[in-house]
C-alpha positions as CSV (number, residue, x, y, z in Angstrom):
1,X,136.4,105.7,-8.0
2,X,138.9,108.0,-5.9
3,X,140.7,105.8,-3.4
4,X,141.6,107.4,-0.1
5,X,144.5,106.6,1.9
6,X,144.4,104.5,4.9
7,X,146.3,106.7,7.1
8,X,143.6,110.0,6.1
9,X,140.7,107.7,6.7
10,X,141.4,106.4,9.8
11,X,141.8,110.2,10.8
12,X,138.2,110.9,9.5
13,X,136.9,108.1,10.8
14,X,138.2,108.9,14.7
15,X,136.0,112.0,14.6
16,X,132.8,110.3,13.7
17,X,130.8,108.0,15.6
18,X,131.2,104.7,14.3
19,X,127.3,102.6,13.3
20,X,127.5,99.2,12.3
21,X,125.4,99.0,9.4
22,X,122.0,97.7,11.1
23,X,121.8,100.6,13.2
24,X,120.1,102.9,12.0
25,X,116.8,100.4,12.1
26,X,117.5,100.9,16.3
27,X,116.1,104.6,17.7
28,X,119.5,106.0,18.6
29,X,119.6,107.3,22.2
30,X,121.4,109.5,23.8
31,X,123.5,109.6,27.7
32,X,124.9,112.2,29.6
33,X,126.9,111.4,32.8
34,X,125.0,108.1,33.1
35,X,121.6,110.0,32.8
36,X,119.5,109.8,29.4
37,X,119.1,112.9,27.8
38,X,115.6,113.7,26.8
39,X,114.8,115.8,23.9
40,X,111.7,116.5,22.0
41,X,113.3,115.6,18.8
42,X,114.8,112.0,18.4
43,X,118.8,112.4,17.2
44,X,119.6,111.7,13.3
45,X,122.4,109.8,11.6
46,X,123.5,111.6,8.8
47,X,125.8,109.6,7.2
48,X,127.2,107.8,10.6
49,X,127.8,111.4,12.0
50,X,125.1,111.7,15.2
51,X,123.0,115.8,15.3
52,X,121.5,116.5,17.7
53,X,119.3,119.6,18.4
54,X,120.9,122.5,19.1
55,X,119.5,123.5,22.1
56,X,119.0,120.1,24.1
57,X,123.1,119.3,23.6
58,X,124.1,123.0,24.3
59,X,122.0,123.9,27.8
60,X,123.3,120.4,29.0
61,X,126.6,121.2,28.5
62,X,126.1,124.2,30.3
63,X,126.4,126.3,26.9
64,X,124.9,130.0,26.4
65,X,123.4,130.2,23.0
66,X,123.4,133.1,20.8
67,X,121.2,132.6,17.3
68,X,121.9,134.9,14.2
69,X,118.8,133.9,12.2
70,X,119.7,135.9,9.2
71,X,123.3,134.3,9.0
72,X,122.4,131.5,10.4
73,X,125.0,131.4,12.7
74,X,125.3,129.7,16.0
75,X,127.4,130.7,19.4
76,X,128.0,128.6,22.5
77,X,129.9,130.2,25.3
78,X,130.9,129.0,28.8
79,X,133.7,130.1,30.9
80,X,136.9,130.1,28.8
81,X,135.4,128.5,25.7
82,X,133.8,130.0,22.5
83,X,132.7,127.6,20.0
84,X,130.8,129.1,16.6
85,X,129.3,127.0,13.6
86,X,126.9,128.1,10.5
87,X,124.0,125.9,9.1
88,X,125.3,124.4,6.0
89,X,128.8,125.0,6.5
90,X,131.4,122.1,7.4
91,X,133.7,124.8,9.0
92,X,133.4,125.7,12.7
93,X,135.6,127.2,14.9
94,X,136.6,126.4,18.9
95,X,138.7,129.5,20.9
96,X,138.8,131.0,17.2
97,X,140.7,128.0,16.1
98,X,139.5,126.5,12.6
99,X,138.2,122.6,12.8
100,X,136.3,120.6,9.7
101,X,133.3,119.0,10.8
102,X,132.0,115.5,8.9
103,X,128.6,116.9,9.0
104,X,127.4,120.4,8.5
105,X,124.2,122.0,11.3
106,X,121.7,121.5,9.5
107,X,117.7,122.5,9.8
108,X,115.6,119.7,9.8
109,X,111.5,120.0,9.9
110,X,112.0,123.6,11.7
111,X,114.8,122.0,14.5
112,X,118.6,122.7,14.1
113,X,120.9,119.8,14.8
114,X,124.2,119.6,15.2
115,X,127.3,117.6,15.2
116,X,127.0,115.7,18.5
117,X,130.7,114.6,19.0
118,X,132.0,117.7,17.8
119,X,130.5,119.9,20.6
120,X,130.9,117.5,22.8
121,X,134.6,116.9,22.4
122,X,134.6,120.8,21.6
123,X,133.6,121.1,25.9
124,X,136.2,118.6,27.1
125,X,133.9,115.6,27.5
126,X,134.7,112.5,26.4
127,X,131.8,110.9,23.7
128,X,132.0,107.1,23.2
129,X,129.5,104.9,21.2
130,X,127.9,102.2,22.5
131,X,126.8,99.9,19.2
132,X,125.0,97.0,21.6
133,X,122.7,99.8,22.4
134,X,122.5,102.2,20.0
135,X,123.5,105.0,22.2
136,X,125.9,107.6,22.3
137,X,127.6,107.8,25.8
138,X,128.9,111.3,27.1
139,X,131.0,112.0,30.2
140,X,130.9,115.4,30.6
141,X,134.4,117.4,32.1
142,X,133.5,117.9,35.5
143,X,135.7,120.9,37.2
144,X,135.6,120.8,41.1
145,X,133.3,124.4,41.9
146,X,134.4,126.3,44.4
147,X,133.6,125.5,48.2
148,X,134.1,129.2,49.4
149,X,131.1,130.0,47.0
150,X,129.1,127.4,49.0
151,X,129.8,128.9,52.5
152,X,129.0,132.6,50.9
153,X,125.6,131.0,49.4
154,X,124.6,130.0,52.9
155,X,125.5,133.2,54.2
156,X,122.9,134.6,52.3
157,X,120.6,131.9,53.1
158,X,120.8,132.9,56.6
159,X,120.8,136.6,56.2
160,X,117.8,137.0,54.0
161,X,116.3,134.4,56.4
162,X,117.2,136.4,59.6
163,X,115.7,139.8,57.9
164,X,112.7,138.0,56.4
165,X,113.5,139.3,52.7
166,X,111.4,137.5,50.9
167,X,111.9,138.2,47.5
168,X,116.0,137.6,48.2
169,X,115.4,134.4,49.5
170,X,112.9,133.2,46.7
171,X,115.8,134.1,44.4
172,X,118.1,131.9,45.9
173,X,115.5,128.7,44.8
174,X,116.2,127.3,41.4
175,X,112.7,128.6,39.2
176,X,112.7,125.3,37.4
177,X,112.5,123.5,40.8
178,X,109.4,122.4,42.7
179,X,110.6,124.3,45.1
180,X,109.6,127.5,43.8
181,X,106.0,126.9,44.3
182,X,106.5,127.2,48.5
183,X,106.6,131.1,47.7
184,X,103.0,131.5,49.3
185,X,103.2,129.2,52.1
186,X,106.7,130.6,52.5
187,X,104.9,134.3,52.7
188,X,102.7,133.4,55.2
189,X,105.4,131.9,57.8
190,X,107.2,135.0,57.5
191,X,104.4,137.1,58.0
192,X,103.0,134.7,61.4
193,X,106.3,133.6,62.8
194,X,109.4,135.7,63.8
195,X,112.3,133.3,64.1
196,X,116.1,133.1,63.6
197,X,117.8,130.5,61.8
198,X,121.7,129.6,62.4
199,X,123.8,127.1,60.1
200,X,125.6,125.1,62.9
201,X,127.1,122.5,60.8
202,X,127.8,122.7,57.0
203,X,129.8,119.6,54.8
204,X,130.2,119.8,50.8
205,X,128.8,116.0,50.5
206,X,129.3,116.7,46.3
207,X,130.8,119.7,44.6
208,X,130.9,120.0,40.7
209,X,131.3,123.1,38.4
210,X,127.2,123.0,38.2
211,X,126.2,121.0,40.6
212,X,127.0,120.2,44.6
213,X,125.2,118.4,47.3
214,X,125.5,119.9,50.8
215,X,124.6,118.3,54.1
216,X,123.1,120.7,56.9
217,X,122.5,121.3,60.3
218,X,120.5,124.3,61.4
219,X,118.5,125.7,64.4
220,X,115.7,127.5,63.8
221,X,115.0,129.6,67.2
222,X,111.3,131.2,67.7
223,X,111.0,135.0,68.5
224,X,107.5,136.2,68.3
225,X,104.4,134.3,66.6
226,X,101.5,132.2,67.9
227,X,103.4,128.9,70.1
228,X,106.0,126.6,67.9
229,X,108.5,124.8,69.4
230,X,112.6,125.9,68.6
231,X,114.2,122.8,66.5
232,X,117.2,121.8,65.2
233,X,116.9,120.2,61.4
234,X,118.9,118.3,59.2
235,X,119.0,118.5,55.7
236,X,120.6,117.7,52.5
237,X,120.7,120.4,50.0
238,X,120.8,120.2,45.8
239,X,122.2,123.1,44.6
240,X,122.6,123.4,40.3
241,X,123.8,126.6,38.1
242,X,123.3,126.8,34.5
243,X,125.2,128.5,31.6
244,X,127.4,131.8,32.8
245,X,125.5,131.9,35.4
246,X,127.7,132.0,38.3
247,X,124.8,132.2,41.3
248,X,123.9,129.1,42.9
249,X,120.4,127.9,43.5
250,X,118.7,125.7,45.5
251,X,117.3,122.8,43.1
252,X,116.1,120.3,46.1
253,X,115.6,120.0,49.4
254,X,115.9,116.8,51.6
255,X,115.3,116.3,55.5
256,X,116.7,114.0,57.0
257,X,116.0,114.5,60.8
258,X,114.6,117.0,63.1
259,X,114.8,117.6,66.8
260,X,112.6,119.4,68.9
261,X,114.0,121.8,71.9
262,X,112.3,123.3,74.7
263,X,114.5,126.1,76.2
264,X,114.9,126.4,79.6
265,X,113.5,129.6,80.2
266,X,110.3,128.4,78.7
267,X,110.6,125.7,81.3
268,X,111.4,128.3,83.8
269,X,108.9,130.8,83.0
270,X,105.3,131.0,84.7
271,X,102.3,130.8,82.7
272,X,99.0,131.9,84.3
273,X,96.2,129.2,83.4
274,X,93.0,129.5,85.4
275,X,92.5,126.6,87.4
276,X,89.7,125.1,86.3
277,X,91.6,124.7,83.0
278,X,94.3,123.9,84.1
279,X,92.9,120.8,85.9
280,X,90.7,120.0,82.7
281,X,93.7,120.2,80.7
282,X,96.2,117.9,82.7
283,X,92.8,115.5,83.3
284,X,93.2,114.4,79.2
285,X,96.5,113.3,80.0
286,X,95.2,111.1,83.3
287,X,92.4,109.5,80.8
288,X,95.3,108.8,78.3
289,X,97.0,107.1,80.4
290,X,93.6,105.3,81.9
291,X,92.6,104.3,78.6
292,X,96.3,102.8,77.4
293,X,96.6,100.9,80.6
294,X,93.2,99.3,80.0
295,X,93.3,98.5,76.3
296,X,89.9,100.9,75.7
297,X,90.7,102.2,72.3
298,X,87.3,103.9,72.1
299,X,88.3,106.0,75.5
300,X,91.7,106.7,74.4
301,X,90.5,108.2,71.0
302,X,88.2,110.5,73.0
303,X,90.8,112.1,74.1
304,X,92.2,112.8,71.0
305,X,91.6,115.7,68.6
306,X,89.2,113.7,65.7
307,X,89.8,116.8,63.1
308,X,93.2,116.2,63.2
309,X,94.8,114.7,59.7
310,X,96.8,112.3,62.4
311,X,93.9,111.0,63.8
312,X,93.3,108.1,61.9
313,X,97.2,107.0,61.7
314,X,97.1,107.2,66.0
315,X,94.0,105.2,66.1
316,X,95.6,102.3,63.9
317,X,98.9,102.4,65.5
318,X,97.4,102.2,69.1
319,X,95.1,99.3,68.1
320,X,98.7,97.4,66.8
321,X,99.8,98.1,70.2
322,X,97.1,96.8,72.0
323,X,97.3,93.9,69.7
324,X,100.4,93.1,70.2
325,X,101.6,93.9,73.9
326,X,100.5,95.0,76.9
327,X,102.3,97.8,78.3
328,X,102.1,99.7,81.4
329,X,102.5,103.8,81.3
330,X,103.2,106.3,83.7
331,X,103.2,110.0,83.9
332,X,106.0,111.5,85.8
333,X,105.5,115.4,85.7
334,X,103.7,118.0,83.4
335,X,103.5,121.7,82.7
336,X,101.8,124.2,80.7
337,X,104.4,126.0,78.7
338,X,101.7,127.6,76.7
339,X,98.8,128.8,77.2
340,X,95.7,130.7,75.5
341,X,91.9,130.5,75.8
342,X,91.6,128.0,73.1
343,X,94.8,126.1,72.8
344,X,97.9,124.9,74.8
345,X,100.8,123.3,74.9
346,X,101.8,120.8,77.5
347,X,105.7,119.5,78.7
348,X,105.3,116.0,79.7
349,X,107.4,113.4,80.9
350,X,105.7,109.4,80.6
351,X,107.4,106.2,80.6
352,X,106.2,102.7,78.8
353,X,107.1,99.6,80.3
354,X,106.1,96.0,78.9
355,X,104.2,93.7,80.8
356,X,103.5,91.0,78.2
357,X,104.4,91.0,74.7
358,X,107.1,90.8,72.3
359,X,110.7,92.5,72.3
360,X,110.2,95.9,73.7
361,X,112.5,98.7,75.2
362,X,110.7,100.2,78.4
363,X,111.5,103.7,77.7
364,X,110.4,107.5,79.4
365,X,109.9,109.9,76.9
366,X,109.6,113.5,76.8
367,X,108.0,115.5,74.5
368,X,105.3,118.4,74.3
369,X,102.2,117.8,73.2
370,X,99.6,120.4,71.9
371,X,96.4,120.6,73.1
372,X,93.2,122.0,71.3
373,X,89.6,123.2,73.2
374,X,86.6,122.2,71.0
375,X,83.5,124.5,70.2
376,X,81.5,122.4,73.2
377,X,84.4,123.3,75.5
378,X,86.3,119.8,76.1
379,X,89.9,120.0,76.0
380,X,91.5,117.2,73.1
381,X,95.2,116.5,72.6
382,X,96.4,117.0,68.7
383,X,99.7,116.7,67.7
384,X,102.9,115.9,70.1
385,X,106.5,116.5,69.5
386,X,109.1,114.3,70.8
387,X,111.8,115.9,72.9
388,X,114.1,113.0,73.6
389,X,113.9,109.1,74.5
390,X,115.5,107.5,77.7
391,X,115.8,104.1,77.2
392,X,115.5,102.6,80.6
């Protein structure tokens, strides 16, 4: 029996992962940046050297893969880095420099695997193993992205938005993300509605190499289209790039808040409503107000637009509120804003004050509220949008 010297075996040893020698009866798992990576075949310990499959360790290092099948060779390139190994073969090479693996690529039931810590290490992350859990943590080298990329990627958003060009602004979504399904409901806005969108406020929350998180505010102003009210959004975007790819894509989509405007020349403007339904109209918002002063839940949900998918949440909320106080409302002023034969949209300005009942905040709100005429002719309220809240 050859005996090896301390000093080379500790130097052999430091580029393996280290199993206790139970181990292998635990499933060996797997963790990038603190997230588990999932791959449709399970990692293999050949000879207390971790392979993984090719492809799940390359793409999540953010690796382009180029397969010779005759040779058997294998290529993964990023920015600045070149690494290239062979199936059976113990050498590899990084930035053409020669390194010894412990463990060849090999193919195993139709998969090729890998040295896991080698292309790790090989990308700048750091690869630790955790023997408590039988998983092999990676911490990935995170390089800062650039934040003048991020300002140009909005710029785009907003210009392909401005100029309706659908197909640009479709390419700007991530494919992989569920996102990329809005592609017909995002059609048929752009072909109703003729709006303008603006970016007033835009802060890099999280920027990475790959990934960033960006928090946005943005107006959206109406142009042409049937009646929808201007509003200012804000949102938290996910934006991810894979490989050489140097475009950014929109991965996710959060809102956060939205707020409702009313212009003031909307306000301003005179809209021609012919009496009689103009007086049916503003006499739904009388019987609203009828109906919450006296409790009548039955008379108040007349009033209401019963097709509407918010129907059932009003009537439970109102019977809470009857329930639990007893409040006394007001209307101060309305106006028609909006107006066609079959459907309208009214400015109104009520206030709530508590007679009996727990803690309350008497408030005045205003808001606009939309307002639908049924096929017998009766004029219904359906959904409302609130403007602002005065506490008083």
């Amino acid at each position: 029996m050859k005996l090896i010297p301390s000093l080379l075996a500790s130097l052999l040893l430091s580029s393996m992962i280290g199993l206790p020698a139970f181990a292998s009866e635990k499933p060996i798992s797997v963790q990038l940046d603190q997230k588990k990576l999932n791959s449709s075949s399970a990692p293999v310990n050949d000879h207390g050297t971790i392979l993984l499959p090719l492809r799940t360790i390359f793409e999540s290092l953010g690796l382009t893969i180029e397969w010779d099948v005759k040779t058997g060779s294998i290529t993964g390139t990023k920015e600045g880095l070149v690494i290239k190994l062979k199936v059976g073969s113990k050498q590899a090479t990084v930035n053409g420099n020669l390194k010894l693996l412990t463990s060849a690529p090999k193919v195993i039931n139709n998969v090729t695997y890998v040295p896991l810590r080698f292309v790790g290490e090989a990308t700048g992350s750091s690869v630790k193993w955790d023997a408590k859990n039988s998983t092999v943590v990676i911490e990935s080298k995170q390089q800062a992205g650039d934040p003048k990329e991020i300002a140009a990627f909005f710029e785009k958003y907003v210009e392909y938005y401005n100029k309706e060009s659908f197909d640009e602004l479709m390419g700007l979504i991530d494919p992989k993300s569920p996102l990329a399904q809005v592609g017909p409901e995002l059609k048929s806005q752009m072909d109703t509605y003729d709006s303008t969108l603006s970016v007033d406020q835009l802060d890099i929350i999280d920027l990475k190499s790959n990934e960033a998180a960006v928090h946005t505010i943005e107006t959206t102003h109406m142009i042409k289209g049937p009646f929808k009210l201007d509003d200012q959004s804000e949102y938290v975007y996910g934006l991810t790039r894979t490989g050489n790819d140097k475009e950014w894509t929109i991965s996710s989509i959060q809102i956060k808040g939205r707020r409702y405007i009313v212009p003031d020349e909307m306000l301003k403007a005179t809209v021609t409503v012919p009496k009689a339904e103009e007086d049916a109209i503003l006499a739904v918002f009388q019987a609203q107000i009828k109906s919450v002063n006296e409790e009548n839940l039955n008379d108040l949900l007349a009033t209401l637009d019963s097709t509407s998918p918010l129907f059932e949440q009003a009537k439970k909320a109102y019977s809470e509120i009857f329930s639990t106080y007893d409040l006394l409302s007001a209307i101060e002023s309305t106006k028609i804003i909006n107006y066609n034969e079959n459907e309208a949209a009214v400015y109104s300005v009520q206030t709530a004050k508590k007679i009996k009942g727990p803690d309350f905040q008497d408030n005045r709100t205003v808001g606009v509220t939309m307002m639908k005429k049924t096929k017998e002719g009766k004029w219904v309220q359906g959904e409302s949008y609130i403007i602002k809240v005065e506490l008083l």
